[in-house]
PDB file as gemmi writes it, atoms N, CA and C in Angstrom:
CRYST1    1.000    1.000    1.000  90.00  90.00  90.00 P 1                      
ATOM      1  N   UNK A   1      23.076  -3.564   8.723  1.00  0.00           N  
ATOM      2  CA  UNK A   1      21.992  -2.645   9.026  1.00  0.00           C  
ATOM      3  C   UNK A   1      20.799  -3.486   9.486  1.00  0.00           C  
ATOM      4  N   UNK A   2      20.129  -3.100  10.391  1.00  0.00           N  
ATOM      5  CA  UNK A   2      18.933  -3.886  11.004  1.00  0.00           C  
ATOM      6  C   UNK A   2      17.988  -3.582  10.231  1.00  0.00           C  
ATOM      7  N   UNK A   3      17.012  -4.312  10.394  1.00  0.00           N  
ATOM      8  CA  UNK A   3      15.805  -3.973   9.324  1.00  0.00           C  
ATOM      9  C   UNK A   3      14.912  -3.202   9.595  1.00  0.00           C  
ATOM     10  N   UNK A   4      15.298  -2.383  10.748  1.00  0.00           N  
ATOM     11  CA  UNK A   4      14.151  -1.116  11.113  1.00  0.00           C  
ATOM     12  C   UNK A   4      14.886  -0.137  10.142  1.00  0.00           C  
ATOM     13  N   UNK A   5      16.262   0.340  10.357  1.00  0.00           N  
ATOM     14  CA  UNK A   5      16.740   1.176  10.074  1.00  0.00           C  
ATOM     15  C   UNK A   5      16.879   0.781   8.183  1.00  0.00           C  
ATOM     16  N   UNK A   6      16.643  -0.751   7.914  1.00  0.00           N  
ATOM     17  CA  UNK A   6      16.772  -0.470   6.243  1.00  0.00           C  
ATOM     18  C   UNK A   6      15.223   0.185   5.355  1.00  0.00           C  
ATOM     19  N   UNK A   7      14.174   0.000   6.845  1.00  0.00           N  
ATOM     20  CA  UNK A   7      13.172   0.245   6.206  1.00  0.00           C  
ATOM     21  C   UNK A   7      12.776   1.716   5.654  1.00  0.00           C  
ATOM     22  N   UNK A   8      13.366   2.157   7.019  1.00  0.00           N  
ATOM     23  CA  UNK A   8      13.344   3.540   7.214  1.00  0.00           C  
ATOM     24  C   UNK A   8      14.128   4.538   5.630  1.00  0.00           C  
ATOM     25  N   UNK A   9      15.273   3.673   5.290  1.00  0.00           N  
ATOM     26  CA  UNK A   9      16.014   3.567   4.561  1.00  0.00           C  
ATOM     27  C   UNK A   9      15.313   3.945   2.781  1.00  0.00           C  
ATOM     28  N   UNK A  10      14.523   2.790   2.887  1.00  0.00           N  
ATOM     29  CA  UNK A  10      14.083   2.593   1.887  1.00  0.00           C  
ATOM     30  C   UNK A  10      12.922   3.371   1.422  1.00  0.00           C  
ATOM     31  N   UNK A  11      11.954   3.641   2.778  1.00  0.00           N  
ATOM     32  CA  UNK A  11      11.363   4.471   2.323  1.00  0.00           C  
ATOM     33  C   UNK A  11      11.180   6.037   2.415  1.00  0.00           C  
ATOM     34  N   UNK A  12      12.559   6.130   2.660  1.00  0.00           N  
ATOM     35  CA  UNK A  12      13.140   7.887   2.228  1.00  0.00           C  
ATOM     36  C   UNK A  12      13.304   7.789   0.771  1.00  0.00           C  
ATOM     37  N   UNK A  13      14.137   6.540   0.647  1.00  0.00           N  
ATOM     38  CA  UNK A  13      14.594   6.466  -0.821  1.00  0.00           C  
ATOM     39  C   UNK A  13      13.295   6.487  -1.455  1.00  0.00           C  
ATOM     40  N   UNK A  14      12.296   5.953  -1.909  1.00  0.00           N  
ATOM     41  CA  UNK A  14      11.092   5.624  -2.265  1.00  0.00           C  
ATOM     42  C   UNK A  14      10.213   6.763  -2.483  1.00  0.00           C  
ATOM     43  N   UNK A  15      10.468   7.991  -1.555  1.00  0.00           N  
ATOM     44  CA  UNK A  15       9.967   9.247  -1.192  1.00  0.00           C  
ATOM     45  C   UNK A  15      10.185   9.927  -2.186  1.00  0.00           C  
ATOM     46  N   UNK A  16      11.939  10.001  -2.338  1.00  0.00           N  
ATOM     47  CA  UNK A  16      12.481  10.754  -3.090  1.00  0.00           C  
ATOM     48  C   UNK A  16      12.218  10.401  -4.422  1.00  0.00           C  
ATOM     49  N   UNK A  17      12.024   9.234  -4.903  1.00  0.00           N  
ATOM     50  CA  UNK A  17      12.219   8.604  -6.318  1.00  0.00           C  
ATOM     51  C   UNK A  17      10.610   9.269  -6.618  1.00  0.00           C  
ATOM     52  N   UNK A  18       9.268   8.992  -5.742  1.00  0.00           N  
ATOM     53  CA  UNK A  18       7.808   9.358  -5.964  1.00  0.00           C  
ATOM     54  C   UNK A  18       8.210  10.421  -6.695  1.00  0.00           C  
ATOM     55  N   UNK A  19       8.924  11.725  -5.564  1.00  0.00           N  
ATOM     56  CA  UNK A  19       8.962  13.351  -5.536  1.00  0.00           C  
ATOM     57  C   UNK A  19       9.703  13.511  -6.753  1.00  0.00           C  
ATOM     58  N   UNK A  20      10.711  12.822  -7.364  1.00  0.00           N  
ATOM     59  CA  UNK A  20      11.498  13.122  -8.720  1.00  0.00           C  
ATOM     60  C   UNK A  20      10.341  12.687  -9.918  1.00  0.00           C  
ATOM     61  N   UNK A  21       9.975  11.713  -9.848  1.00  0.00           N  
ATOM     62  CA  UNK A  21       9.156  11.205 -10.444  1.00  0.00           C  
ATOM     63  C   UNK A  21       8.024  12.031 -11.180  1.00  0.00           C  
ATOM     64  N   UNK A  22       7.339  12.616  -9.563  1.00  0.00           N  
ATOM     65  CA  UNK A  22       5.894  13.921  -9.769  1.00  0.00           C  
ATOM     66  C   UNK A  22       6.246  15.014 -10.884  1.00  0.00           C  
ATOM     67  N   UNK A  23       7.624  15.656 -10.346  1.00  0.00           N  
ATOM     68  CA  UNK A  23       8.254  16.592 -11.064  1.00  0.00           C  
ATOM     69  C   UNK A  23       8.432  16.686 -12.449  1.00  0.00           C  
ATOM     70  N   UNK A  24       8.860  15.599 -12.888  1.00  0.00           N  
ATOM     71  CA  UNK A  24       9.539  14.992 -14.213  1.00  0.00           C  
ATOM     72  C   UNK A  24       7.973  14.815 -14.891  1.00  0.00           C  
ATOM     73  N   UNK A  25       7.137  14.077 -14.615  1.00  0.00           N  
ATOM     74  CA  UNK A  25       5.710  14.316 -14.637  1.00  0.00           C  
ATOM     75  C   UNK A  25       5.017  15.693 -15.407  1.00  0.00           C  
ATOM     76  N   UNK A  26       5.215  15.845 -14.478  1.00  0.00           N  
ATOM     77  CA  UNK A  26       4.169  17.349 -14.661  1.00  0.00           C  
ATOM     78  C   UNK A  26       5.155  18.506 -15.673  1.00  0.00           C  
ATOM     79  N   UNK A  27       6.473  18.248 -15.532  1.00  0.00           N  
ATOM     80  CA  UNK A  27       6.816  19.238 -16.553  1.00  0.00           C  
ATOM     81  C   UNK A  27       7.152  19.247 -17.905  1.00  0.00           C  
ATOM     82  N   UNK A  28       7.242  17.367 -18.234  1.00  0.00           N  
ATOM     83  CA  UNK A  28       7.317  16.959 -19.389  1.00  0.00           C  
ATOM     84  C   UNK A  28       5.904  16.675 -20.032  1.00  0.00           C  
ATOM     85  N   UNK A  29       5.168  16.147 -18.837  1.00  0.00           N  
ATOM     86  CA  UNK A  29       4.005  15.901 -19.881  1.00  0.00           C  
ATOM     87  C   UNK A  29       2.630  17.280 -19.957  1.00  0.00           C  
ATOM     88  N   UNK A  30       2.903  17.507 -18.615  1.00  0.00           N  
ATOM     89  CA  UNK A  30       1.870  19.076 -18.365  1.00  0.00           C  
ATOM     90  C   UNK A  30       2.361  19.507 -18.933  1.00  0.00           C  
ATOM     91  N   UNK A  31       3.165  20.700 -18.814  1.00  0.00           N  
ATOM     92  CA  UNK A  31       3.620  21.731 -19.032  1.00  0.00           C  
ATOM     93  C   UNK A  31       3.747  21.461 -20.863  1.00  0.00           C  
ATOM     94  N   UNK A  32       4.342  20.071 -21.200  1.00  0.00           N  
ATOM     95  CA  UNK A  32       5.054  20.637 -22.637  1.00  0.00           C  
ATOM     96  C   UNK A  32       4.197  19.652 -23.775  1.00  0.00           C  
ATOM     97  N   UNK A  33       3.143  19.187 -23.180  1.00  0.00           N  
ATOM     98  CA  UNK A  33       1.692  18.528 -23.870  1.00  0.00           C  
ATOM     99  C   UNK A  33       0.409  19.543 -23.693  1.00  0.00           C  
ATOM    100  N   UNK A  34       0.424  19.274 -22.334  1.00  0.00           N  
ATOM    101  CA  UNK A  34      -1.406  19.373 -22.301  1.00  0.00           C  
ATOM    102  C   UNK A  34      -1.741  20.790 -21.918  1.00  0.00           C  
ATOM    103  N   UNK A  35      -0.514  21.525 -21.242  1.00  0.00           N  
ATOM    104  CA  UNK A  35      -0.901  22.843 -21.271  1.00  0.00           C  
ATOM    105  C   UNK A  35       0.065  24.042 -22.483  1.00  0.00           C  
ATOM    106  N   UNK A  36       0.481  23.043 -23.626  1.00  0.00           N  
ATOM    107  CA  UNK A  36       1.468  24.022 -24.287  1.00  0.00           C  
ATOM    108  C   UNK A  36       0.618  25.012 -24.889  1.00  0.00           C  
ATOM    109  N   UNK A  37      -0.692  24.878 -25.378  1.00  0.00           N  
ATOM    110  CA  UNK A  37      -1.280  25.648 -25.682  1.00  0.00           C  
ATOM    111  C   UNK A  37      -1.049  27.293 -24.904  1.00  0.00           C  
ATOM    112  N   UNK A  38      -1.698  27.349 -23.993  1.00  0.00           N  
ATOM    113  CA  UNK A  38      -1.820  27.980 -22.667  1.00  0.00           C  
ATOM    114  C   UNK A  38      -0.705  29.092 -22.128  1.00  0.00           C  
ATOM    115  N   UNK A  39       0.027  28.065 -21.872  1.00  0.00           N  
ATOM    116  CA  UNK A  39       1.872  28.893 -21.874  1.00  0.00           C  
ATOM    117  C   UNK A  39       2.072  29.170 -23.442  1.00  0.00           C  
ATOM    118  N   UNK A  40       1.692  29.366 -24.227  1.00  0.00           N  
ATOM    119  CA  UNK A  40       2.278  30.276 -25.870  1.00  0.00           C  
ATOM    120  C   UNK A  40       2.114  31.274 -25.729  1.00  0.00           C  
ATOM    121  N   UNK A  41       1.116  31.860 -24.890  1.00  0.00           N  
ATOM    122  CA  UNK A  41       0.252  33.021 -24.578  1.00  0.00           C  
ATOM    123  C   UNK A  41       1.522  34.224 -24.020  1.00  0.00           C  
ATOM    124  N   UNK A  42       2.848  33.350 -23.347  1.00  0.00           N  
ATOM    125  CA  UNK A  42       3.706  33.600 -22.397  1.00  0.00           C  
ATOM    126  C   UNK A  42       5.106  33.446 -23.699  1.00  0.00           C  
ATOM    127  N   UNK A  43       6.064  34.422 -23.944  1.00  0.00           N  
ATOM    128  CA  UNK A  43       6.684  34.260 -25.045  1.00  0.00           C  
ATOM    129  C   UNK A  43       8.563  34.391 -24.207  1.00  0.00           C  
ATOM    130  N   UNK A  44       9.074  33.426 -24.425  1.00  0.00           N  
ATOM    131  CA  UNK A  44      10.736  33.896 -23.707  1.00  0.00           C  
ATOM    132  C   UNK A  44      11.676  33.566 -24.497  1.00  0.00           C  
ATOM    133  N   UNK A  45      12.270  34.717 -24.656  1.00  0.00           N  
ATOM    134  CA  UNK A  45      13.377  35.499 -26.106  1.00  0.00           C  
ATOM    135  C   UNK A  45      12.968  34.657 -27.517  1.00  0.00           C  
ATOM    136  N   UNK A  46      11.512  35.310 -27.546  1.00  0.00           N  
ATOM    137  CA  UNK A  46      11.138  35.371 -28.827  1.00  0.00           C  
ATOM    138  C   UNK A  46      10.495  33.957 -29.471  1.00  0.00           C  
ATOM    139  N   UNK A  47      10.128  33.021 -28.477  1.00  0.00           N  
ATOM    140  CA  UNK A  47       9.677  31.929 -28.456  1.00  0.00           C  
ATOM    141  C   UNK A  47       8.393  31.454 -27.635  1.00  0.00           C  
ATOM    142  N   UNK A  48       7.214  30.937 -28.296  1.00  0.00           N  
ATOM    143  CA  UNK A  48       6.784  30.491 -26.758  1.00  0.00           C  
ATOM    144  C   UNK A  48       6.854  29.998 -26.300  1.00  0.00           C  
ATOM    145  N   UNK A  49       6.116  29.963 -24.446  1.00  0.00           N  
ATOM    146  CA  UNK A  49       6.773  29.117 -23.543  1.00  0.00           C  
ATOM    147  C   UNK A  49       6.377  28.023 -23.793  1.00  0.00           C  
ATOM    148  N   UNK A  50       5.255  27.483 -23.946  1.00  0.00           N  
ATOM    149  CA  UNK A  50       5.180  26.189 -24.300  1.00  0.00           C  
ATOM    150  C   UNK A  50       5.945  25.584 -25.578  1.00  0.00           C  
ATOM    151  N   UNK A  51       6.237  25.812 -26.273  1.00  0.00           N  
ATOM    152  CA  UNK A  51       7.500  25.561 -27.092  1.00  0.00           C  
ATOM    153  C   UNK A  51       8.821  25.215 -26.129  1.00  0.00           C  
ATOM    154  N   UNK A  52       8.924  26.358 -25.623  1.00  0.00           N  
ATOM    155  CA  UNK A  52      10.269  26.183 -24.841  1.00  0.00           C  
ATOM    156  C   UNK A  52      10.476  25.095 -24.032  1.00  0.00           C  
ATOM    157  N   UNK A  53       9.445  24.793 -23.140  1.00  0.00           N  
ATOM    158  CA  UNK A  53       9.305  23.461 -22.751  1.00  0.00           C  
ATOM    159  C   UNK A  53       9.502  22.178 -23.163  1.00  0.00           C  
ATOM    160  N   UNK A  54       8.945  22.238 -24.698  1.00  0.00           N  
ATOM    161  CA  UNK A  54       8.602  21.156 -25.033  1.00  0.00           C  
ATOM    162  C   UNK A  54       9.881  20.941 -25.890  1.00  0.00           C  
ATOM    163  N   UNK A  55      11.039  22.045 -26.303  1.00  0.00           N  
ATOM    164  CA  UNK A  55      12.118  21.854 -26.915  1.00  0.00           C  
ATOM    165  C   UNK A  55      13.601  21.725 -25.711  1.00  0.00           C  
ATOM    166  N   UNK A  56      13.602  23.099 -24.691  1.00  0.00           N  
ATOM    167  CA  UNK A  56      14.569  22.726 -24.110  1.00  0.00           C  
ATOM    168  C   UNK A  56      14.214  22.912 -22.656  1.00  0.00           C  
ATOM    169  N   UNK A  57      13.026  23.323 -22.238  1.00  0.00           N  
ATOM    170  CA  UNK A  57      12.594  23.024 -20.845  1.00  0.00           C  
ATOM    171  C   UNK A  57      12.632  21.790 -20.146  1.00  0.00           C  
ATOM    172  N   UNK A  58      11.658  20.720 -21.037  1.00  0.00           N  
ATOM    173  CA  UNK A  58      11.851  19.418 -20.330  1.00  0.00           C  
ATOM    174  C   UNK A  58      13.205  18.902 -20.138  1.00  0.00           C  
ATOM    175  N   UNK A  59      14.363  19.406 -21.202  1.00  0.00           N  
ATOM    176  CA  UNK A  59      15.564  18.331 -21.017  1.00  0.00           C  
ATOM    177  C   UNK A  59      16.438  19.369 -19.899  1.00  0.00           C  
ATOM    178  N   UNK A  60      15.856  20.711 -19.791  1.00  0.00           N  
ATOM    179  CA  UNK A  60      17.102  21.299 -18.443  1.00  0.00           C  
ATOM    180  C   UNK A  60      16.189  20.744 -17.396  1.00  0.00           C  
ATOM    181  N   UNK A  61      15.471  20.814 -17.196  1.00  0.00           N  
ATOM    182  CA  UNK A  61      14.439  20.442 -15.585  1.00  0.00           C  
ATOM    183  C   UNK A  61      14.996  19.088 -15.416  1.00  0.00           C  
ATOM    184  N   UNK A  62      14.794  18.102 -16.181  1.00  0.00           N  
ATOM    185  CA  UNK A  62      15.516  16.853 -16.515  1.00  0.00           C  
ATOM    186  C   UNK A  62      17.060  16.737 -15.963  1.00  0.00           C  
ATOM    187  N   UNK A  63      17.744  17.663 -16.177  1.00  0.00           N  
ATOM    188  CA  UNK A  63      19.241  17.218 -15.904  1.00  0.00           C  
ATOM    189  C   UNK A  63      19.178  17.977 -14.156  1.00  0.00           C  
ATOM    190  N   UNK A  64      18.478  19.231 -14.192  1.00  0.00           N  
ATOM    191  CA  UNK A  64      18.277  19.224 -12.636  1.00  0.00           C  
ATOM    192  C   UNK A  64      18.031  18.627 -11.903  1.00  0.00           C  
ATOM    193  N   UNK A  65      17.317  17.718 -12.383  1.00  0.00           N  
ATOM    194  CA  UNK A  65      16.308  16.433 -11.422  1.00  0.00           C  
ATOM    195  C   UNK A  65      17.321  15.079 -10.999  1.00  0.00           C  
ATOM    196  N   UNK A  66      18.218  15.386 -12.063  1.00  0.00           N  
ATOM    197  CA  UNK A  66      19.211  14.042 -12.098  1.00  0.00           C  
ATOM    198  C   UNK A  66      20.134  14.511 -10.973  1.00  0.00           C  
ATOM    199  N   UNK A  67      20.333  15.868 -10.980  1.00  0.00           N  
ATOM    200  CA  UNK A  67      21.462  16.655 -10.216  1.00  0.00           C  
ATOM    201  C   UNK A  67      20.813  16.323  -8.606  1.00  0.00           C  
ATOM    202  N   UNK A  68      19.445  17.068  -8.532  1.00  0.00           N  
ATOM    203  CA  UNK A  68      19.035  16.828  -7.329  1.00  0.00           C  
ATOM    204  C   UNK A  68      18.583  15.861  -6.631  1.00  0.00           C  
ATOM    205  N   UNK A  69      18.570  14.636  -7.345  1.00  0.00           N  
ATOM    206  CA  UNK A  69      18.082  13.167  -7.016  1.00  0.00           C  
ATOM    207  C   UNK A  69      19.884  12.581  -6.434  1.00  0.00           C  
ATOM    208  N   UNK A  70      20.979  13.099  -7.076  1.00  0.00           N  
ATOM    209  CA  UNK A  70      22.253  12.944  -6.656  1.00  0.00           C  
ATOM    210  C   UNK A  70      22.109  12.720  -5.248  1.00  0.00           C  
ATOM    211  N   UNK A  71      22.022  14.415  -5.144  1.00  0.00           N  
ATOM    212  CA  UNK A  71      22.417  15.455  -4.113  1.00  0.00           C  
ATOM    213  C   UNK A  71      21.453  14.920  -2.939  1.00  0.00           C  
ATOM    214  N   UNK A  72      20.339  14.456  -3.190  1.00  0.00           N  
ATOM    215  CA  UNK A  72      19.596  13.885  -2.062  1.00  0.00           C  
ATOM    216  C   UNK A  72      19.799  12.495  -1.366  1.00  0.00           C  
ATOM    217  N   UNK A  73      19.976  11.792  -2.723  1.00  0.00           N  
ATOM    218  CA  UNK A  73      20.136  10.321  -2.175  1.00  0.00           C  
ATOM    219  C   UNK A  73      21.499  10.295  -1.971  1.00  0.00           C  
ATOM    220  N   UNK A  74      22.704  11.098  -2.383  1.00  0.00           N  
ATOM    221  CA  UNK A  74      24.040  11.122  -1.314  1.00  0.00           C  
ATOM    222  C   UNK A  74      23.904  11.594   0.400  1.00  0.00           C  
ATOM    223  N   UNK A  75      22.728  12.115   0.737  1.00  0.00           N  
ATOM    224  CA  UNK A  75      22.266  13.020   1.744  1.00  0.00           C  
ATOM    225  C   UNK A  75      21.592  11.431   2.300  1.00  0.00           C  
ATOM    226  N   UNK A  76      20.526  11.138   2.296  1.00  0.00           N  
ATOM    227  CA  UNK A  76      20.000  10.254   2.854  1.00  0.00           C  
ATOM    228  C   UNK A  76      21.026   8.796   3.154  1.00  0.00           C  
ATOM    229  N   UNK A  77      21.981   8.743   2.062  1.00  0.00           N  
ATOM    230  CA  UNK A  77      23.104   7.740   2.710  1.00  0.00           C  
ATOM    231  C   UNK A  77      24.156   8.202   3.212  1.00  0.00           C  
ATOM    232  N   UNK A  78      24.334   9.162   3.843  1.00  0.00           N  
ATOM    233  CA  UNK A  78      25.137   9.749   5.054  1.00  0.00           C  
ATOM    234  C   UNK A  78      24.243   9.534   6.208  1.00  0.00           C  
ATOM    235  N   UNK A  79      23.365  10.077   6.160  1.00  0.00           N  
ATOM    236  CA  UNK A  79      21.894   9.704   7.244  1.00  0.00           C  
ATOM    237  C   UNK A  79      21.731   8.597   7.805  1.00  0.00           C  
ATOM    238  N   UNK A  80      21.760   7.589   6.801  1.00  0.00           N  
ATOM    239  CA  UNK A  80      21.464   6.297   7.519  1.00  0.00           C  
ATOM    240  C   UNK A  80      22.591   5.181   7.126  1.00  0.00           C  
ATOM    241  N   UNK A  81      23.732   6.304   6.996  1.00  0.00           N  
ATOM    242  CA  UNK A  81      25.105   5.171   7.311  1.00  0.00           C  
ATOM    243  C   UNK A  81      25.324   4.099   6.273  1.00  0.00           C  
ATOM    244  N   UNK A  82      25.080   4.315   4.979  1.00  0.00           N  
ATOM    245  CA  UNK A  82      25.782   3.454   4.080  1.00  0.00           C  
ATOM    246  C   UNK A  82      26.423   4.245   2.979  1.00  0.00           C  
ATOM    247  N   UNK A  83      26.945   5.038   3.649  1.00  0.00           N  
ATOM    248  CA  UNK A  83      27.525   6.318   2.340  1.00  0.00           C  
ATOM    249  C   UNK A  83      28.924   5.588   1.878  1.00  0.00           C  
ATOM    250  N   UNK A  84      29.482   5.513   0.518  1.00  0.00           N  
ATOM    251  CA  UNK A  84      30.376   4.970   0.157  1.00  0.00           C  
ATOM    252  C   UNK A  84      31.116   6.085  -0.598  1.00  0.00           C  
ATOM    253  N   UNK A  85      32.088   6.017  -0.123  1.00  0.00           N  
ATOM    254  CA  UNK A  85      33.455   7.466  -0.578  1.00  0.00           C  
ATOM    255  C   UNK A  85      34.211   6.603  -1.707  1.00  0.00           C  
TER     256      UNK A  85                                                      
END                                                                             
């Protein structure tokens, strides 16, 4: 791979890792710290939401993130040709 195309490479990858990163961010530490207060106000099957977050929100958003960080960076190495089957 030439080094235009690894750069290019790298900083898709880099993109994606920021964008997983932001996500994982804001819903573990916003959502199930600094705004749990806030979301209690908000109650789902008999719990509040900030609870919910902070018990099984962060770890499903979490395994989504793992799912969609897959699903992307298998996508970006089809793209730029180092996909390994």
């Amino acid at each position: 791979m030439d080094p235009a195309r690894q750069a290019a490479y790298w900083r898709s990858t880099l993109r994606t890792i920021g964008v997983i990163l932001a996500v994982w961010l804001a819903v573990s530490c916003l959502a199930a710290i600094v705004f749990a207060d806030a979301l209690d106000a908000v109650h789902v099957g008999g719990f509040p939401l900030g609870f919910w977050f902070g018990q099984q929100g962060a770890e499903l958003i979490f395994v989504l993130l793992v799912a969609a960080y897959v699903a992307v960076t298998n996508a970006l190495d089809r793209r730029h040709g180092v996909y390994e089957d």
